[in-house]
Structure formats: C-alpha cells, structure tokens
DRENVOSE-467915 format. One record per residue (C-alpha): residue number from 0; residue in one letter; chain; y negated, z, x negated. Coordinates in steps of 0.05 Angstrom, whole numbers, plus 5000, padded with zeros to 4 digits. Layout:
N
PATOR:NUM:A:A:Y:Z:X
...
END
This chain:
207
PATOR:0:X:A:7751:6025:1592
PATOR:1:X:A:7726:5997:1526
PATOR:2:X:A:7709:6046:1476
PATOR:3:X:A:7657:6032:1420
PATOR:4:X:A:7656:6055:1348
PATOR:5:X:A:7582:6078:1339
PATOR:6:X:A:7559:6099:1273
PATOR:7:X:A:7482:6132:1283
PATOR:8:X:A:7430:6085:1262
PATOR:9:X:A:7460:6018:1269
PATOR:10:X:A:7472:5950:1293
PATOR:11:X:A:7523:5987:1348
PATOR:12:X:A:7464:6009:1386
PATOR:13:X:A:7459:5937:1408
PATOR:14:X:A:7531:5934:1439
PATOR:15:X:A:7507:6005:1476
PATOR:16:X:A:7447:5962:1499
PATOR:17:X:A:7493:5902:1522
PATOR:18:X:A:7540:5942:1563
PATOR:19:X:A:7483:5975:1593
PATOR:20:X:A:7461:5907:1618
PATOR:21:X:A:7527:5883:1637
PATOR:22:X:A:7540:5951:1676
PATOR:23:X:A:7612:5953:1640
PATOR:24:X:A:7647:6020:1638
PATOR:25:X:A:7659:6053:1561
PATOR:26:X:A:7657:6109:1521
PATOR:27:X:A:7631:6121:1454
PATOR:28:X:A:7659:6153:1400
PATOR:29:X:A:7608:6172:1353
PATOR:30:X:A:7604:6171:1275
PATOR:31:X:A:7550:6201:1227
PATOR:32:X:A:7525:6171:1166
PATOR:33:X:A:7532:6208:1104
PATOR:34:X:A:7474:6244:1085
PATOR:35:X:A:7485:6229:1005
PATOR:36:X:A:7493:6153:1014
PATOR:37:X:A:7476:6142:1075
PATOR:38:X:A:7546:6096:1082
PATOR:39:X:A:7584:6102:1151
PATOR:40:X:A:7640:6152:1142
PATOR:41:X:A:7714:6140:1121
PATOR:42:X:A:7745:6155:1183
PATOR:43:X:A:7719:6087:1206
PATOR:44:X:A:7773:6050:1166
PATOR:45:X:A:7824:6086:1213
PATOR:46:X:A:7802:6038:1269
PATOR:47:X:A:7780:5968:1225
PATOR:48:X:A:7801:5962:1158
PATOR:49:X:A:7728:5938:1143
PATOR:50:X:A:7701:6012:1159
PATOR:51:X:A:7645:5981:1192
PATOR:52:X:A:7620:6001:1260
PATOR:53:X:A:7604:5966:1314
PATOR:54:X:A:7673:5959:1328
PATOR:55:X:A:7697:5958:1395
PATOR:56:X:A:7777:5974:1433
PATOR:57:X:A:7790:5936:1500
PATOR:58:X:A:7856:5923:1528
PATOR:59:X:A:7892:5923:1466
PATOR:60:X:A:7847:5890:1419
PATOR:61:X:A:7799:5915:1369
PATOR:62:X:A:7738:5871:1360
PATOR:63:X:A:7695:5880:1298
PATOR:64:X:A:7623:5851:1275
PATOR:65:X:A:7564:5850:1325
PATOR:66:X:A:7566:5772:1340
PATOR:67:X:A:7627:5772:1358
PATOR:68:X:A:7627:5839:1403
PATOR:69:X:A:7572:5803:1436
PATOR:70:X:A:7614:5743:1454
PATOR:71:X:A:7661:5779:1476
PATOR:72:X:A:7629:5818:1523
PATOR:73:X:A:7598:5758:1554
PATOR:74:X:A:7657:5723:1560
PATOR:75:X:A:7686:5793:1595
PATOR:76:X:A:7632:5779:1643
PATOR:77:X:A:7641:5715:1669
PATOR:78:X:A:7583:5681:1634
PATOR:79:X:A:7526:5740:1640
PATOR:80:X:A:7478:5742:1578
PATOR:81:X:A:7512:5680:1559
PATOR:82:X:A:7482:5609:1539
PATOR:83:X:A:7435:5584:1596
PATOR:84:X:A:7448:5521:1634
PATOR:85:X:A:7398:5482:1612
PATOR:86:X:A:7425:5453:1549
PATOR:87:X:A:7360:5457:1499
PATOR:88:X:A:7361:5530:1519
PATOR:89:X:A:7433:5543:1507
PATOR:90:X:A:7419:5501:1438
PATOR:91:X:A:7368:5558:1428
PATOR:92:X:A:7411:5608:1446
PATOR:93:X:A:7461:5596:1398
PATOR:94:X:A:7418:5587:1340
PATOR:95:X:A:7387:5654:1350
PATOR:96:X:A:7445:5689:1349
PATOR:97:X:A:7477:5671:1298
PATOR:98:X:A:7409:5665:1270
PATOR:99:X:A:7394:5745:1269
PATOR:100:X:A:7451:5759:1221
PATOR:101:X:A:7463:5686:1175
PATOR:102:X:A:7383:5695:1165
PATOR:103:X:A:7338:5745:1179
PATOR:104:X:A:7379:5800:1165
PATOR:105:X:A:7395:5796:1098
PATOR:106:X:A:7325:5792:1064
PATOR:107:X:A:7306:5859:1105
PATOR:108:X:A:7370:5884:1078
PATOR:109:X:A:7355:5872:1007
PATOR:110:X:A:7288:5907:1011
PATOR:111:X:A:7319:5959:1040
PATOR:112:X:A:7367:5965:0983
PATOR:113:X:A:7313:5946:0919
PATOR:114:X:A:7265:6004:0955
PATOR:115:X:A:7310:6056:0925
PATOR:116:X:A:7321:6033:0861
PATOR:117:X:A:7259:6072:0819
PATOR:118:X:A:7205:6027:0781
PATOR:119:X:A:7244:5957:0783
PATOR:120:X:A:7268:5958:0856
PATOR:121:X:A:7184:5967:0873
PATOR:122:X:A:7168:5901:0836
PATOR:123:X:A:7225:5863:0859
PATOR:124:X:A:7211:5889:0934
PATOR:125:X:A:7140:5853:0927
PATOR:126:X:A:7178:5796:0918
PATOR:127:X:A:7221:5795:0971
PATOR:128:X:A:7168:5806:1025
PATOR:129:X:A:7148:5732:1029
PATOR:130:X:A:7213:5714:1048
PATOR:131:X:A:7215:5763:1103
PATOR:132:X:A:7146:5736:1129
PATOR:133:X:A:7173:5662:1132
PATOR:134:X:A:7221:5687:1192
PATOR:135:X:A:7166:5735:1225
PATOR:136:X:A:7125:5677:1228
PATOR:137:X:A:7178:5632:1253
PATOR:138:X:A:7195:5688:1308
PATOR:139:X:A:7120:5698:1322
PATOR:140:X:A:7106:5617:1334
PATOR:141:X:A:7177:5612:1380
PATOR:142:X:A:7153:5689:1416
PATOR:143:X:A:7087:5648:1429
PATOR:144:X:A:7123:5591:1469
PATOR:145:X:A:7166:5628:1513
PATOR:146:X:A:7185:5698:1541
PATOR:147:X:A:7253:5704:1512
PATOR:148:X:A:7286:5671:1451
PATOR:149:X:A:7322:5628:1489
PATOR:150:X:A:7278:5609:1542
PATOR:151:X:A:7254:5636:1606
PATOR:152:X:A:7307:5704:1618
PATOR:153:X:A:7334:5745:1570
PATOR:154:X:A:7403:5730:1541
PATOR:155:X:A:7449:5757:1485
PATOR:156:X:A:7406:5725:1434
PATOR:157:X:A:7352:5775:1456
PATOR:158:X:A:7398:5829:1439
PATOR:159:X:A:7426:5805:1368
PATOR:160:X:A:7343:5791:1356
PATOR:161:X:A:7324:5862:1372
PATOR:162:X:A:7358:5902:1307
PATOR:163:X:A:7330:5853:1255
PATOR:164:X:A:7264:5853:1288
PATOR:165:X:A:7274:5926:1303
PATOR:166:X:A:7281:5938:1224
PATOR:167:X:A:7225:5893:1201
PATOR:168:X:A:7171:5932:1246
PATOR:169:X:A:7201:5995:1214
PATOR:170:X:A:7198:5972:1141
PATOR:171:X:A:7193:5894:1142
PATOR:172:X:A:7114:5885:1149
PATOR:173:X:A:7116:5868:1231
PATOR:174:X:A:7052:5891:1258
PATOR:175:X:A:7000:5875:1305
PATOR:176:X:A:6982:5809:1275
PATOR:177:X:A:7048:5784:1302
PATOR:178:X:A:7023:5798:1376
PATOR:179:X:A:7083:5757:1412
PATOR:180:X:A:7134:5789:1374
PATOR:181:X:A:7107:5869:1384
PATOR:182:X:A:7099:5840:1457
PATOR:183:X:A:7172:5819:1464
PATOR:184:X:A:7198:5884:1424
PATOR:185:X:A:7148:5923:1480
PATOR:186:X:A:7185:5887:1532
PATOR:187:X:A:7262:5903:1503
PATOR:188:X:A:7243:5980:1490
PATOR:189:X:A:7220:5981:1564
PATOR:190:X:A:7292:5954:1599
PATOR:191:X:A:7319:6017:1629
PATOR:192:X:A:7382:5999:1609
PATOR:193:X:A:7354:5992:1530
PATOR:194:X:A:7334:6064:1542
PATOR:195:X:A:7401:6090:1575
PATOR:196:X:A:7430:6055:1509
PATOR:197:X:A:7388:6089:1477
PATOR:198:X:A:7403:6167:1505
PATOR:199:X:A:7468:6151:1504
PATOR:200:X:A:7475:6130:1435
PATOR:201:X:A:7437:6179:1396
PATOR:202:X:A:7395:6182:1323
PATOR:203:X:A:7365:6112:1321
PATOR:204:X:A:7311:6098:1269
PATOR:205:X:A:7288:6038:1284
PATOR:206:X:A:7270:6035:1365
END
C-alpha cells in the first residue's frame, strides 16, 4: 500500500491524480497548512527532512519531490503514463516534465510571493507578469498542435503540466484568450479519476 504525504493545496494533489489513473492502491495521510503562514506544518519533517509534501512511503522507501514521485509511479507500473513510443513524443514528454517545475513554476511562484509584500511587491508583480506570459504562450501554441503535451494520449507530463497551469488560471493571467490551454485544463478537470483525486484529497484552490 503506498501512502502519500498530502498537505491541502498543493502539488500532492497531482500524485492523488496519478494513482487514480494508474488504479494503484494508497492511503493518504493528510496535513493542513498553517493558517498564519500558510507553510506546510512541522510534523512533515518527521517523514522527509525537507518538510515538504508530496512525499510518498512504498515498500520501504520514502520518495520526495513531485518529478520524481511521478517516475516512480510509472516505473511501478510497467511503463503506464510513461514516455510514448514514438521517440519525438517521448522527446516531448520529457521536456514537459521536467519543464513544469525547472520553468514555469517558479515565475508564478514569485508573484505569488511579491503579491503579499504591501506597495513594492504590487510594482514588482507587474513586472513579473511578462515572464509568466512567455510560457502561456508557449503552452497555448504547443496546446494548439496537439491534444496532450506529449502528443496524441495523455501521459505524466499532462499531470506535472496541470498544477503550474492550474495556478496561472487562478492568479497567473490564463484566460480565455489562451483557448487550447482552458480547453486542455477542461479536458483534465473532466477525467473521473482527476475528480476522485480530487474528493479524495480535499481543500484544493486551484482546480
């Protein structure tokens, strides 16, 4: 049985998500943020001296950061998720996910960060908006090619992509003028086993 480390209104809604798809037995054990700082709680350290959820147990060993979760679990099942055959698309595949976190996800990040600080953090967000629209329009233009990021089904890259693109919807400026991309998002939120992720894992800001 492999348990997951969920903290409410994170990137471990994806793993929830995965193992939904994969039909992989687990349990969660869940974590709140705190309400002050919104910071995932100490008792996280307990399990991964980073104190960072997702974090996942299986057979003895305790897996830590999303990516690598994800590779796990697709190695767990014999290939599912995983790179396609055709090798452009499994070139693909493996650029967008390790794309989601090396790149997009840091610039929504630091908005989300400079929001809070009063006066300054407004000015410097305006700033950091253009740097967030270079990857929504690079998402939009590869969304317009294709059905899924790495080609024609949907693969693990799908599920590192949804969080960032999850995020920039809810504060990153993705709207309606990015059709492909609020299609594709449409299309994830749909999956019934998104959803069961979804009941099963609780708070979750961004879906």
């Amino acid at each position: 049985m492999i348990i997951v480390h969920h903290l409410e209104n994170s990137r471990s809604q994806r793993i929830l998500w995965m193992l939904e798809e994969l039909g992989l037995p687990y349990e969660i054990k869940r974590y709140e943020r705190n309400k002050a700082t919104m910071l995932a709680p100490p008792e996280l350290k307990q399990v991964h001296p980073l104190g960072k959820s997702p974090v996942i147990e299986d057979d003895g060993q305790v897996v830590a950061e999303t990516g690598a979760i994800v590779e796990y679990l697709v190695d767990k099942a014999d290939g599912r998720l995983g790179a396609p055959a055709n090798r452009t698309d499994a070139l693909r595949y493996r650029f967008w996910l390790l794309y989601a976190e090396g790149s997009m996800m840091p610039p929504l990040l630091l908005k989300l960060v400079l929001a809070r600080i009063p006066i300054m953090g407004k000015v410097a967000v305006k700033k950091i908006q253009p740097m967030i629209d270079v990857h929504l329009d690079y998402a939009e233009a590869e969304l317009s090619q294709r059905p899924w990021f790495a080609g024609g089904e949907m693969t693990a890259a799908d599920i590192m992509m949804s969080f960032p693109l999850e995020a920039a919807r809810s504060r990153g400026g993705l709207d309606e003028s990015r059709p492909a991309t609020i299609a594709w998002l449409a299309k994830v939120h749909a999956r019934p086993a998104y959803q069961a992720g979804l009941e099963k894992g609780g708070p979750y800001a961004y879906a």
